[in-house]
N, C-alpha and C positions, 0 to 999 in steps of 0.2 A: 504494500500500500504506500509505505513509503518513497519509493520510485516511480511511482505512476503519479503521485503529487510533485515532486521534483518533474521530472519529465515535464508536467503539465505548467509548472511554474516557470521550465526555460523558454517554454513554447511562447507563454504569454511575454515575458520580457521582451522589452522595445530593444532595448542593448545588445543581448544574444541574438534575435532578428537580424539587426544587423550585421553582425558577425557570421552569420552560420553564411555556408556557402563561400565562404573568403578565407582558403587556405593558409594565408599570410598573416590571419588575424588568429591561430590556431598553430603554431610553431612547435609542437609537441617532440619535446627528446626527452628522454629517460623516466615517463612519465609528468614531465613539467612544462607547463603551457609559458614559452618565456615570453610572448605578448601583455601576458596579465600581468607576468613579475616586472614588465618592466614599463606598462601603462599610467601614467599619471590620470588618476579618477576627476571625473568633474566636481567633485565636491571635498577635492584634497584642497586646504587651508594652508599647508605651510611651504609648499609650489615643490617637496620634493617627497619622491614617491615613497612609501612607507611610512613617514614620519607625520605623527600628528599629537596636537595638543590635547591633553586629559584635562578634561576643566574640573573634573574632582579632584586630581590631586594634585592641579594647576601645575603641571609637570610635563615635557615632553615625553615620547613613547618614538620607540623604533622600533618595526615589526619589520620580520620575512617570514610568509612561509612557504616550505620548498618540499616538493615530496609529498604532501599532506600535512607535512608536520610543523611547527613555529620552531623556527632555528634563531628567528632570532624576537624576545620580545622585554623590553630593557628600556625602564624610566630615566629619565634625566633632567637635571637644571637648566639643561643648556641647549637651545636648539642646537647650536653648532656639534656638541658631542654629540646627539641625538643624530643627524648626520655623518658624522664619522663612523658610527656605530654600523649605520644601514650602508653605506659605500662600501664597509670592511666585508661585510656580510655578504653582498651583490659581489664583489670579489673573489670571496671564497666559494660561494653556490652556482651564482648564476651566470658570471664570465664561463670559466671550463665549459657549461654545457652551451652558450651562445659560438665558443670557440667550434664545438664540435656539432654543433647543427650549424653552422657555415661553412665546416669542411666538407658535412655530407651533402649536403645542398650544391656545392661545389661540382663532385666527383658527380652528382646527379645530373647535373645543368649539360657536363661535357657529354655524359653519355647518351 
């Protein structure tokens, strides 16, 4: 029941609409969609991706999650560090696999 409600919820999304169908919006390697990890949302606040302000504990927030999982989710004073934090992250996660869905994209494109 649960997937038939998902299902139905992506159906109706205006967002995913526009995305389905557009292979390039849909970059899938090793299980990870890097268009999403690397998409600035229309309603992101502090103009850089992951990072947003908690007005509960009036504190910055830097998120990734990669795999399914939050690899990275870490308050801060600072937006700057709050930045540092999500660049180190996108780094570690998310280059390597943009590295290697541009290689195989590559080796695809000549053949």
């Amino acid at each position: 029941m649960r997937s038939e409600i998902s299902r139905s919820n992506i159906k109706a999304n205006n967002q995913t609409k526009k995305y389905m169908g557009n292979p390039k919006k849909f970059q899938l390697i090793n299980r990870t969609n890097l268009v999403a990890s690397t998409l600035k949302r229309s309603n992101n606040k502090s103009g850089v991706i992951g990072v947003s302000w908690d007005k509960t504990a009036q504190k910055w927030v830097a998120r990734l999650y990669f795999q399914g999982h939050l690899v990275l989710n870490r308050v801060y004073v600072h937006m700057e560090d709050a930045i540092a934090a999500r660049k180190a992250a996108e780094k570690r996660y998310i280059v390597p696999l943009q590295k290697q869905y541009n290689q195989t994209h590559q080796k695809n494109q000549l053949n």
